[in-house]
ZAZAMAR-649163 format. One record per residue (C-alpha): residue number from 1; residue in three letters; chain; x, y, z. Coordinates in Angstrom, 1 decimal. Layout:
N
NUM, ALA, A, X, Y, Z
...
//
This chain:
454
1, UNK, A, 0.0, 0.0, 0.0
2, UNK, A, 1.7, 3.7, -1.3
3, UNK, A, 2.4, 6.3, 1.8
4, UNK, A, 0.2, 8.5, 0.3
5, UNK, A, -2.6, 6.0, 0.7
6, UNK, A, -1.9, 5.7, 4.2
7, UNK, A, -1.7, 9.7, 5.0
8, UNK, A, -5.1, 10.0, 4.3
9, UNK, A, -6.3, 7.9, 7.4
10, UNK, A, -3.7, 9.5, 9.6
11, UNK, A, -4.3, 13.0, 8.5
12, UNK, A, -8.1, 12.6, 9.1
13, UNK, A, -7.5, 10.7, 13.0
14, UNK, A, -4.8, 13.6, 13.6
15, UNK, A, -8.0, 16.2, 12.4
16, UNK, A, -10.5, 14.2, 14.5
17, UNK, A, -9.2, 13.4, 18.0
18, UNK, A, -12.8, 13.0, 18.9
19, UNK, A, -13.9, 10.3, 17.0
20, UNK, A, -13.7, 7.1, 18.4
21, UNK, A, -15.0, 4.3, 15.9
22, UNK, A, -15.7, 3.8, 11.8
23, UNK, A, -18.2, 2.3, 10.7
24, UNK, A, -16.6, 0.1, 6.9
25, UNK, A, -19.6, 0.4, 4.1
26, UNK, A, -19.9, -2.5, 1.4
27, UNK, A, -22.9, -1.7, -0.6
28, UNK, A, -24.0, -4.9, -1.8
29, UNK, A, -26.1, -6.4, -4.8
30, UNK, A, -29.1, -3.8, -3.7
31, UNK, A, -26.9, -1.1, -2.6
32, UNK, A, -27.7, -1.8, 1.3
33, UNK, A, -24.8, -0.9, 3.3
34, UNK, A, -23.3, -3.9, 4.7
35, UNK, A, -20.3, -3.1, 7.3
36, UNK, A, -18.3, -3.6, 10.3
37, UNK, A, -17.7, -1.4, 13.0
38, UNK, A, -14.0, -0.5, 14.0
39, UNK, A, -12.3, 1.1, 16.6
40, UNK, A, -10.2, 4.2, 16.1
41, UNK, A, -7.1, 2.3, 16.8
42, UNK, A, -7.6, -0.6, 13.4
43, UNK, A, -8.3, 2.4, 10.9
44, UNK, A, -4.3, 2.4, 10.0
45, UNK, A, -4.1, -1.5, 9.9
46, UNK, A, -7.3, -1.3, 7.3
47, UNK, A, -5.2, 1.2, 5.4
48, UNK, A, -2.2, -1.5, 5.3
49, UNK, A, -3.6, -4.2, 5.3
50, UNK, A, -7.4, -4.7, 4.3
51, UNK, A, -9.8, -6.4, 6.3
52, UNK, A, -11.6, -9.7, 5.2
53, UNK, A, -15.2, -9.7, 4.2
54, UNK, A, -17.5, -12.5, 3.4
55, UNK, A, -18.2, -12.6, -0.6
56, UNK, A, -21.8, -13.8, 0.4
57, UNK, A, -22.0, -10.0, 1.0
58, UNK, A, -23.1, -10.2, -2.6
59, UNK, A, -25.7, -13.0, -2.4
60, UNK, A, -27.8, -11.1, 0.4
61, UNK, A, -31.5, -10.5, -0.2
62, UNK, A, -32.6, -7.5, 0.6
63, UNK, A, -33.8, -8.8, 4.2
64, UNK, A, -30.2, -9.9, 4.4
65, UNK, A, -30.5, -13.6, 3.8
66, UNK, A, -27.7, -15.5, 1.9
67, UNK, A, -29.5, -16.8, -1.6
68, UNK, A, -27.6, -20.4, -1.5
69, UNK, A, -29.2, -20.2, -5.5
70, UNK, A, -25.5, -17.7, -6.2
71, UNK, A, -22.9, -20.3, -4.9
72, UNK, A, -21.1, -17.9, -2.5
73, UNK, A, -23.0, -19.3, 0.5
74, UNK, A, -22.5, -22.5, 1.6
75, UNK, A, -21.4, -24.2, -1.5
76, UNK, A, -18.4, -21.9, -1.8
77, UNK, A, -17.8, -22.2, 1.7
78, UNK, A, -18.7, -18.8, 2.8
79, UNK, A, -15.6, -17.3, 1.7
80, UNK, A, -13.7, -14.5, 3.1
81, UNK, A, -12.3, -11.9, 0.5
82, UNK, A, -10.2, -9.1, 1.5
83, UNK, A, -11.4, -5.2, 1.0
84, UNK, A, -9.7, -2.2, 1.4
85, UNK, A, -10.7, 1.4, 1.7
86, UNK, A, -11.6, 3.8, -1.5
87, UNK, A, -9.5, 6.7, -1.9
88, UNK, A, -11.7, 9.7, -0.3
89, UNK, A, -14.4, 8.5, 1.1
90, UNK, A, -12.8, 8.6, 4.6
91, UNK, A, -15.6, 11.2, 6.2
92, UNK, A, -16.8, 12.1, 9.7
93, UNK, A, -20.4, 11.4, 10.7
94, UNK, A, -22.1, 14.3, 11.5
95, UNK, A, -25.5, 12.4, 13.2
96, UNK, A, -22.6, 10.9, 15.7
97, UNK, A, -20.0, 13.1, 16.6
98, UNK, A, -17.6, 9.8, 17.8
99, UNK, A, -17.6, 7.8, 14.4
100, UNK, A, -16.5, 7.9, 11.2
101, UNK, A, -17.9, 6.4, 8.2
102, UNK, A, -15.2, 4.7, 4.8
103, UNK, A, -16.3, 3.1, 2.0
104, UNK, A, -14.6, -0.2, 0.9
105, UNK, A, -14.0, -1.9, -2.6
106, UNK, A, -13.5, -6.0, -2.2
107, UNK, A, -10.4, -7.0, -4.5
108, UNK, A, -9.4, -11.1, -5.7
109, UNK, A, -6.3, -12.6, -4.0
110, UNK, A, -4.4, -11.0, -7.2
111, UNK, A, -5.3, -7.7, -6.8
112, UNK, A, -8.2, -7.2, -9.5
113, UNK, A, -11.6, -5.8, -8.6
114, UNK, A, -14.6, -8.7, -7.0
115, UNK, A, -17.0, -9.9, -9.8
116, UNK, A, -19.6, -9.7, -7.9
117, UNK, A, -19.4, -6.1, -6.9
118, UNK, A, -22.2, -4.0, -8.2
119, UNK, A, -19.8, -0.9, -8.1
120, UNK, A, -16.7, -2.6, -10.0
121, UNK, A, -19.5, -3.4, -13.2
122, UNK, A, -19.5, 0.4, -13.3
123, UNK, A, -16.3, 1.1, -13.5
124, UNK, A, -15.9, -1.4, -15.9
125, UNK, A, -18.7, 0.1, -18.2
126, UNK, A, -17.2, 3.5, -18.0
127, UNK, A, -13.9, 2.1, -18.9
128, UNK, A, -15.4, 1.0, -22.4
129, UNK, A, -17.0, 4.6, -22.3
130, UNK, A, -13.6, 6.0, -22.3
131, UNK, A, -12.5, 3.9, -25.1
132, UNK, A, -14.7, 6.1, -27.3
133, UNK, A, -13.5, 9.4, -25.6
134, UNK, A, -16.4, 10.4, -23.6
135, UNK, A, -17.7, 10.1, -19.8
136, UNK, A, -21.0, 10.4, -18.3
137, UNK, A, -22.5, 13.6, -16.7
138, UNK, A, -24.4, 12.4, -14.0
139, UNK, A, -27.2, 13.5, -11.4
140, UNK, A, -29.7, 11.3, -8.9
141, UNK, A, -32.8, 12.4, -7.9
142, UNK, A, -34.4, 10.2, -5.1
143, UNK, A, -38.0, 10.0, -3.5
144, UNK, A, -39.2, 9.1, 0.0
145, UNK, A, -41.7, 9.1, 2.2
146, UNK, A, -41.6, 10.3, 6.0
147, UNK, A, -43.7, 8.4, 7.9
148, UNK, A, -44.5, 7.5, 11.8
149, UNK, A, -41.7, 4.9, 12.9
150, UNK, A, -44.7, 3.4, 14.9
151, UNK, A, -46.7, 0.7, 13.1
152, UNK, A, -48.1, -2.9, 14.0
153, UNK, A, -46.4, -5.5, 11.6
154, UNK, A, -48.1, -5.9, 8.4
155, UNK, A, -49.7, -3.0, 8.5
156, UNK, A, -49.2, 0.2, 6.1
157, UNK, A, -46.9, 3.2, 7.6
158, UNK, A, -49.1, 6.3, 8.6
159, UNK, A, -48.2, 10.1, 7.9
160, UNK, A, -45.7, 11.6, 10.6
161, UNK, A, -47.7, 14.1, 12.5
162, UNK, A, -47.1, 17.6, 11.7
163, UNK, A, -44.7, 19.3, 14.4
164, UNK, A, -46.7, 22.4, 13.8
165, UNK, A, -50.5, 21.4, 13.9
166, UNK, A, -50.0, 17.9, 16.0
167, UNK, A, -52.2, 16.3, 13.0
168, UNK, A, -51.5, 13.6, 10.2
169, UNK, A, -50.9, 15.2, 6.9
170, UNK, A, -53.7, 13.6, 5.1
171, UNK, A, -52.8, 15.1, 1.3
172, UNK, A, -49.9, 16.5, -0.2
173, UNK, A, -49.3, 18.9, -3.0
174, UNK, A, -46.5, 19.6, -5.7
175, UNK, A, -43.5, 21.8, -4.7
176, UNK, A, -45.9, 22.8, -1.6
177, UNK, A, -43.1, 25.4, 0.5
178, UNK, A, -45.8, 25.0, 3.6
179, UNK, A, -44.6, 21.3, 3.3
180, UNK, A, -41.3, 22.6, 3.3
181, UNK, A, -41.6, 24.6, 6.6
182, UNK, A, -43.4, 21.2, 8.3
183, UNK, A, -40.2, 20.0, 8.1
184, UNK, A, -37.4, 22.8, 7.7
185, UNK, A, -35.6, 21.0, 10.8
186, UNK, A, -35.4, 18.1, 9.4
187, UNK, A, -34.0, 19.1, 5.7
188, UNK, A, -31.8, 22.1, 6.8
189, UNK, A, -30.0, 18.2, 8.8
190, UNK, A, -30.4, 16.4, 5.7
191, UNK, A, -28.2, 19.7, 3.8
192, UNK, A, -25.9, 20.4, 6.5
193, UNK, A, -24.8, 16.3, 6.9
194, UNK, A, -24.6, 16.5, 2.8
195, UNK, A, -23.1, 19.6, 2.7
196, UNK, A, -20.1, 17.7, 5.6
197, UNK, A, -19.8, 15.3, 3.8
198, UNK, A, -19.6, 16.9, 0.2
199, UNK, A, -22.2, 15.2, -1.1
200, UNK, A, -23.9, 18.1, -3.4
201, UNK, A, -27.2, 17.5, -2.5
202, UNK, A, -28.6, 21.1, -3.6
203, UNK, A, -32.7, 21.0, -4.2
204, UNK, A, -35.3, 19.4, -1.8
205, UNK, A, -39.0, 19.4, -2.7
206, UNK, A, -42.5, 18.4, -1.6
207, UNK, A, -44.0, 15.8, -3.8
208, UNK, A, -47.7, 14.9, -4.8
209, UNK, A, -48.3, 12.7, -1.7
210, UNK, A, -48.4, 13.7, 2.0
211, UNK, A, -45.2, 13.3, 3.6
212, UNK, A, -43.3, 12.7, 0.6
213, UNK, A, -40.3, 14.3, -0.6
214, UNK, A, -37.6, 14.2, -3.3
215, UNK, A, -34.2, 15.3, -2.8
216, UNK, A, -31.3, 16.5, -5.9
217, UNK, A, -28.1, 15.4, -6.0
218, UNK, A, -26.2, 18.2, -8.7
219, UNK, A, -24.7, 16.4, -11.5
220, UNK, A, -21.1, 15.4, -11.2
221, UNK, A, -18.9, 14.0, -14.3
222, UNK, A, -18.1, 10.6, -12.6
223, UNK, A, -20.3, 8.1, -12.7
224, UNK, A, -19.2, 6.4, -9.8
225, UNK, A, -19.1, 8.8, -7.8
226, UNK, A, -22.6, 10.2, -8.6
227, UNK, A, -23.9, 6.8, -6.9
228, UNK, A, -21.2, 6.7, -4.1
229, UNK, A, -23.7, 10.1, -3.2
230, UNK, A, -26.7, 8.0, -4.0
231, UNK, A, -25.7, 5.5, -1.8
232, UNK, A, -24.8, 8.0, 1.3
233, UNK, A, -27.8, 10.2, 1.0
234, UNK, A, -30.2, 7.3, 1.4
235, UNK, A, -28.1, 6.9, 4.6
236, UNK, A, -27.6, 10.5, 5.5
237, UNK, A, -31.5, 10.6, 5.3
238, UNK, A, -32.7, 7.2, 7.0
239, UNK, A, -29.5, 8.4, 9.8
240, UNK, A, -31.3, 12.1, 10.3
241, UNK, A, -35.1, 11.2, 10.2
242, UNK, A, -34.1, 8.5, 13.2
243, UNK, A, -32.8, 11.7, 14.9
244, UNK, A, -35.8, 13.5, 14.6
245, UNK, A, -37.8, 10.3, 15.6
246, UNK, A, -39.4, 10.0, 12.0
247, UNK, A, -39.1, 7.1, 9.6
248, UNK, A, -37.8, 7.5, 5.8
249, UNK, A, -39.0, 5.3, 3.5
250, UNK, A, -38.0, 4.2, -0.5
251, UNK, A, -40.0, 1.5, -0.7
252, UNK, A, -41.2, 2.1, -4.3
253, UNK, A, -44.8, 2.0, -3.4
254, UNK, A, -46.0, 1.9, -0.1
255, UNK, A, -49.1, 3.4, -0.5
256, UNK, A, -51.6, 1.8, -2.8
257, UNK, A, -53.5, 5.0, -3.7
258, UNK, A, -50.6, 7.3, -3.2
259, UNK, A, -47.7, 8.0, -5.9
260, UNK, A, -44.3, 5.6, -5.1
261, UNK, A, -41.1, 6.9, -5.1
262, UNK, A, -39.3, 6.7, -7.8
263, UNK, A, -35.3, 7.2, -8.6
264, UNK, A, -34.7, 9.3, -11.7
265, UNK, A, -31.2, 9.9, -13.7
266, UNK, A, -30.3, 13.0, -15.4
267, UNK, A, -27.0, 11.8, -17.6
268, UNK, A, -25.3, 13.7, -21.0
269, UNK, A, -22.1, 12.8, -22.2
270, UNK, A, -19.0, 14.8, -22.5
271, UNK, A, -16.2, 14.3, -24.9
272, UNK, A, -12.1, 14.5, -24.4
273, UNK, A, -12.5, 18.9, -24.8
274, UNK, A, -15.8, 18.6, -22.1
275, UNK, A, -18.1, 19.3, -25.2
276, UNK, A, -21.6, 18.1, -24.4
277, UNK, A, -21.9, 15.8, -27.0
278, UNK, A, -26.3, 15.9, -27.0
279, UNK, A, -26.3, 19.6, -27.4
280, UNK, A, -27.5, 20.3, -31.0
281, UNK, A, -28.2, 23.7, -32.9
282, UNK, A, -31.7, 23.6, -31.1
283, UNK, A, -33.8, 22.2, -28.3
284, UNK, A, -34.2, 19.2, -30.0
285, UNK, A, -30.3, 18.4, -29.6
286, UNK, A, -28.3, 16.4, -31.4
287, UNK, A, -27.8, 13.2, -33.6
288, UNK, A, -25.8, 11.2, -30.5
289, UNK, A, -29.0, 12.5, -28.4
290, UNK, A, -31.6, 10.4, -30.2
291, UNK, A, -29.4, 7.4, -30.9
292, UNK, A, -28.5, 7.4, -27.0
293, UNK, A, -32.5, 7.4, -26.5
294, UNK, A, -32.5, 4.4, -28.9
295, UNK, A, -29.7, 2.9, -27.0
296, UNK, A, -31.5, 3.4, -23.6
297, UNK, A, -34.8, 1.5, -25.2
298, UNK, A, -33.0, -1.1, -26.6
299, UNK, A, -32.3, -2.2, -23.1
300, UNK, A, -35.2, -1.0, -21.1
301, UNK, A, -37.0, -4.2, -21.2
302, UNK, A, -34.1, -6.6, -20.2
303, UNK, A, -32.6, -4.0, -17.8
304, UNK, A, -36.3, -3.3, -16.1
305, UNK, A, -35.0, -6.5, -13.3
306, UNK, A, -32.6, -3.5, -12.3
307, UNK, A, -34.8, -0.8, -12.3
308, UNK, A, -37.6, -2.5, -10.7
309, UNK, A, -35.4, -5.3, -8.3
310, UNK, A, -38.2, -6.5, -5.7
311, UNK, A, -41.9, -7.5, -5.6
312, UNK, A, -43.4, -4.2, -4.4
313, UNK, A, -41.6, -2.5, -7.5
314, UNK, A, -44.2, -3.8, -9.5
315, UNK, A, -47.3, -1.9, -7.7
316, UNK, A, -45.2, 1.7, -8.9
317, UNK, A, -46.2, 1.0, -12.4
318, UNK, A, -49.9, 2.3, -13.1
319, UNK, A, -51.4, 5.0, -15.3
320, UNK, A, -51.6, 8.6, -14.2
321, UNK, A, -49.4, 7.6, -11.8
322, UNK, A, -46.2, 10.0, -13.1
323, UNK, A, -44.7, 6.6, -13.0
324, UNK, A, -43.7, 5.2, -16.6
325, UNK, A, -45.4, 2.2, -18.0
326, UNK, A, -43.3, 1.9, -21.2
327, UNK, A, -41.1, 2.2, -23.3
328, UNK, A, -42.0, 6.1, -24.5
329, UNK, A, -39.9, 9.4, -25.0
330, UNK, A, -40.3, 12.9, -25.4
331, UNK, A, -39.7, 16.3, -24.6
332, UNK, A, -40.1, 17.9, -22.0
333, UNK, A, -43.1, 15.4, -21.1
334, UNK, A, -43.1, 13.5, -17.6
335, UNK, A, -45.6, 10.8, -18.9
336, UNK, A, -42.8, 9.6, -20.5
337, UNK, A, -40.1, 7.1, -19.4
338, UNK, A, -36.9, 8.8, -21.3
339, UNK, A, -37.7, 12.2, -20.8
340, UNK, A, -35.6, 14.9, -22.2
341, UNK, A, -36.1, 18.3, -20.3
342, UNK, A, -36.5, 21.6, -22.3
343, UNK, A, -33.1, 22.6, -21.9
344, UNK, A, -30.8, 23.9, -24.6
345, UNK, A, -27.0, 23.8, -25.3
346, UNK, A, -24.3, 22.5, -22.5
347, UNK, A, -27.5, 21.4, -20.5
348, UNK, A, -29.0, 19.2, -22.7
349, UNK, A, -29.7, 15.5, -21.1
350, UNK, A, -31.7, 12.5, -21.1
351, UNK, A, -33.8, 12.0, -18.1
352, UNK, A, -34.3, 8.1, -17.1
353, UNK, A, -38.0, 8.2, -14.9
354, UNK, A, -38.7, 4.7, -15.1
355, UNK, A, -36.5, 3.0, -11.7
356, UNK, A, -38.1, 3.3, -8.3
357, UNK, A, -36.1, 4.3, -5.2
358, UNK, A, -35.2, 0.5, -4.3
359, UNK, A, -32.8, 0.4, -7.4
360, UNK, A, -29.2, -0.1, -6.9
361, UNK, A, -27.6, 3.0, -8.6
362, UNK, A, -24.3, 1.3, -9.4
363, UNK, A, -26.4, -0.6, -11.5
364, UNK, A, -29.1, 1.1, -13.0
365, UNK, A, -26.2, 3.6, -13.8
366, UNK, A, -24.3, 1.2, -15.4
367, UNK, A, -27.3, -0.6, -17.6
368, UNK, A, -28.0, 3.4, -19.0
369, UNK, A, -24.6, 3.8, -19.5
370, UNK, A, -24.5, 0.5, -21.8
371, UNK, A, -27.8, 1.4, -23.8
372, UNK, A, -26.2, 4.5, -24.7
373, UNK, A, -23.1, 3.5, -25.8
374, UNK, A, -24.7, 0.3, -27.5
375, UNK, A, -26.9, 3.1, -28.9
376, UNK, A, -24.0, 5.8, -30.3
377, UNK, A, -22.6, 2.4, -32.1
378, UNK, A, -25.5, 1.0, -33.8
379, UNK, A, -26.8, 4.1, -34.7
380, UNK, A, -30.2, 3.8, -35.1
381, UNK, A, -33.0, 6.2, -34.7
382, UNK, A, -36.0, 6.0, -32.3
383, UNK, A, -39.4, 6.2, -33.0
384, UNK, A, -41.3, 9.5, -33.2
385, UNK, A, -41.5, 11.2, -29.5
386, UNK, A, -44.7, 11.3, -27.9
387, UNK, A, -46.4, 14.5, -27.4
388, UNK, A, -49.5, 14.1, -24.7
389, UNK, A, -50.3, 11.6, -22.5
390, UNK, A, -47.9, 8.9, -22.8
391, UNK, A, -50.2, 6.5, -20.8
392, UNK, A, -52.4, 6.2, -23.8
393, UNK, A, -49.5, 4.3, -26.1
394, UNK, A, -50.1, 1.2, -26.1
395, UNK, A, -47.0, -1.0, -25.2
396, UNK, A, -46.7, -4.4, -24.5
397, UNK, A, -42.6, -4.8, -25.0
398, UNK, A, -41.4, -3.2, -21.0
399, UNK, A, -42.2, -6.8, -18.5
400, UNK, A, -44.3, -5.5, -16.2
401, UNK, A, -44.3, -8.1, -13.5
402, UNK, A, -41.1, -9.1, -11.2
403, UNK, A, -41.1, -12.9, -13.0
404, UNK, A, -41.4, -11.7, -16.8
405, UNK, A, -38.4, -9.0, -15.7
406, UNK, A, -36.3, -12.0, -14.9
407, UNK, A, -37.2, -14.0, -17.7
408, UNK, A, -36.3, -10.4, -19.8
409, UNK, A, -33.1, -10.5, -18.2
410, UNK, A, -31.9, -13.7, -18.8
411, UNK, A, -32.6, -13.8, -22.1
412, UNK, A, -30.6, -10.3, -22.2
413, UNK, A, -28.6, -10.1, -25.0
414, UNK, A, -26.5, -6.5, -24.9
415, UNK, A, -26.0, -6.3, -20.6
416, UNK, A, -23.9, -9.4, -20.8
417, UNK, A, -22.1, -7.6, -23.2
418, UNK, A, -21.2, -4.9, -20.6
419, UNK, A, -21.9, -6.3, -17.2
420, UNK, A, -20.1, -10.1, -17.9
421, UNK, A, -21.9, -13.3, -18.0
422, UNK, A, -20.7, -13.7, -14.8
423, UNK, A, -22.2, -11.0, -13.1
424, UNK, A, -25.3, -11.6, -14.7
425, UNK, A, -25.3, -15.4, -13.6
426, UNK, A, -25.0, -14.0, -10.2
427, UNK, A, -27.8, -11.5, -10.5
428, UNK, A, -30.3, -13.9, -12.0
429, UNK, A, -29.4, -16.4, -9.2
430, UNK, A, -29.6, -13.8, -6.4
431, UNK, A, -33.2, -12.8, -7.8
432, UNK, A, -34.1, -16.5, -8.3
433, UNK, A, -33.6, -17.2, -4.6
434, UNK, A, -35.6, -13.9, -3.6
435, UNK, A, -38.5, -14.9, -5.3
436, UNK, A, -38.8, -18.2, -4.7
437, UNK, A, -38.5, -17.1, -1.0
438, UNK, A, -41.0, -14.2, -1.5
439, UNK, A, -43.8, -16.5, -3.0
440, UNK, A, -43.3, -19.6, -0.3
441, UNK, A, -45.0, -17.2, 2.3
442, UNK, A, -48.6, -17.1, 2.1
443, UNK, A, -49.8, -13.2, 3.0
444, UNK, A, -53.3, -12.3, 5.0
445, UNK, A, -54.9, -11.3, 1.4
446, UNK, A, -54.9, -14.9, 0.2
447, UNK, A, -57.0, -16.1, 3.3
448, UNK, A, -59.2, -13.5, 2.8
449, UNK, A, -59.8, -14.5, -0.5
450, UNK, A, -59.6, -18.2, -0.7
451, UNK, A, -59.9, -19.7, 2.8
452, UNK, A, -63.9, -19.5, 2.3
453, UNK, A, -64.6, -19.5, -1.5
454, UNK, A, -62.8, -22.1, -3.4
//
């Protein structure tokens, strides 16, 4: 490990006598922080030496289980592979003044980056970007709800009550700045944490449901590191509602009559001279602009296992709902799923509307970035762009179920391409082993329906 590697951690313990432990983040296959905790006095021995991780880190459901369906569970042995800290993402925790937070990449005994890791297919997709001359633009935008952290199991979150009326919001309205005010405490945290952290969060609004809320990041030209900030503010935010005894949710719909929350991507691409390649001589931009949005579509459908992971997903899709139910573009239109703001010149960009706030950003970055370039190669030109109501195409080419996504996505044909076949393997076994798990457990709606009638 180089000196200057090293310097980092003891510059940062010499700057931060207080803090006493570190928490080590490995966000794994749905971008859920997985860690250890760490004393002050093991950070430089990390630095030197790594610290041993199981690679079942990467076959975890979402509730945590190891899916024996991947091979890295039992079958494998439960190996341990050996991680080590990312350059500059050592960072104090400004919700606890003692600890410290550092992100970690998991490495093979001969140096090169873990298959398995949904961050490493990233890089390797901008690498092949590069190839061309061009990197990504990129910006998140993330949705939540707030909610009471009080609930009986099974049952549907309620509202957070109002700190100003003592009441239950019982409706919400668009960009609403009373909304705002409910909960200035609560977003000036969520800014100054961001802000400690330099995470450029920079726009918070009030969205169409009560108690929900979607928060900016401001674009950034690195990929990666536009969903190393996706991946801390969904932890800067769950970390800062807990303070203010509050719950924040991304479950992509927990409401059935309310709007889910959705995760949308602003991306352009920039060449070797920082020229905005989609910029044309009019808002309509460029050539490369409409064969990106071809790019994108051509994946959509074996990609939408990404954008829509887990059962709930599923429920986001439904007309009217501002959430996208296929494969449509346009401008400035948010009926659309590839929407393409009315912007002009060096701001120019596709906007992706179609993943929900349970995506993995490492990867739903990384399928986008693959469209596009498979897009800018092929060359070919989308269909007309819809003007109106986009809910009125009729579509029947976007899997809109969480078993026809898989099937999609195992038949996929340009990811492999990008992601590996390994990868993919790995992915499709993971989501296997979730959903034969989900279905084996037989949910209060099914008596209610069946016990009686059949």
């Amino acid at each position: 490990m180089n000196s200057t590697f090293v310097e980092e951690a003891e510059s940062f313990l010499e700057q931060h006598p207080d803090i006493r432990e570190f928490d080590l983040l490995l966000p794994d296959m749905n971008a859920v922080s997985r860690g250890k905790r760490i004393q002050r006095g093991k950070l430089i021995s990390i630095y030197k030496k790594g610290i041993f991780f199981p690679a079942s880190v990467f076959a975890m459901d979402v509730t945590g289980e190891t899916m024996e369906e991947t091979g890295l569970g039992f079958k494998s042995g439960d190996q341990d592979i050996p991680c080590y800290p990312i350059p500059g993402t050592l960072k104090a925790v400004p919700w606890r003044k003692e600890r410290g937070q550092l992100l970690l990449r998991m490495l093979e005994p001969d140096g090169s980056p873990y298959y398995g890791n949904p961050r490493e297919v990233l890089q390797s997709v901008c690498k092949k970007l590069s190839e061309f001359g061009w990197h990504a633009m990129i910006a998140v935008e993330i949705e939540f709800y707030l909610v009471d952290p009080k609930r009986k199991p099974g049952q549907p979150p309620l509202p957070v009550l109002s700190r100003l009326t003592g009441e239950r919001e019982s409706e919400g309205q668009l960009y609403s700045l009373s909304s705002l005010d409910t909960h200035e405490l609560f977003l000036k945290d969520i800014s100054e944490a961001a802000n400690s952290q330099n995470i450029p969060a920079d726009t918070a609004l009030a969205e169409l449901a009560p108690g929900q809320f979607e928060v900016n990041l401001h674009h950034v030209p690195d990929a990666v590191l536009a969903c190393d900030h996706a991946v801390l503010l969904k932890r800067i935010i769950r970390s800062i509602a807990q303070n203010h005894q509050v719950e924040a949710i991304f479950m992509p719909k927990p409401y059935p009559d309310q709007p889910g929350n959705g995760m949308h991507i602003h991306l352009s691409l920039l060449d070797k001279k920082g020229y905005n390649i989609f910029q044309g001589s009019d808002t309509f931009g460029s050539t490369e602009l409409r064969h990106a949005v071809e790019g994108i579509r051509s994946v959509m459908a074996e990609s939408m296992l990404i954008c829509a992971p887990h059962a709930n997903s599923y429920h986001r899709f439904q007309s009217g709902s501002y959430a996208p139910v296929n494969m449509s573009w346009g401008y400035n239109n948010r009926t659309v799923s590839i929407r393409i703001p009315a912007n002009s010149g060096p701001d120019m960009r596709i906007e992706h509307r179609l993943a929900g706030a349970d995506a993995n950003p490492y990867l739903l970055v990384s399928a986008l970035l693959a469209g596009l370039n498979h897009g800018l190669i092929t060359k070919i030109e989308p269909p007309a762009p819809v003007e109106g109501n986009a809910y009125l195409q009729a579509d029947t080419k976007l899997p809109l179920t969480w078993e026809k996504a898989k099937s999609h996505f195992d038949q996929a044909k340009i990811l492999p391409e990008y992601f590996g076949k390994e990868f993919c393997q790995l992915f499709s076994n993971l989501k296997l082993g979730e959903q034969t798990r989900f279905m084996s457990t037989i949910v209060p709606h099914e008596y209610d329906w069946y016990l009686k009638t059949v």
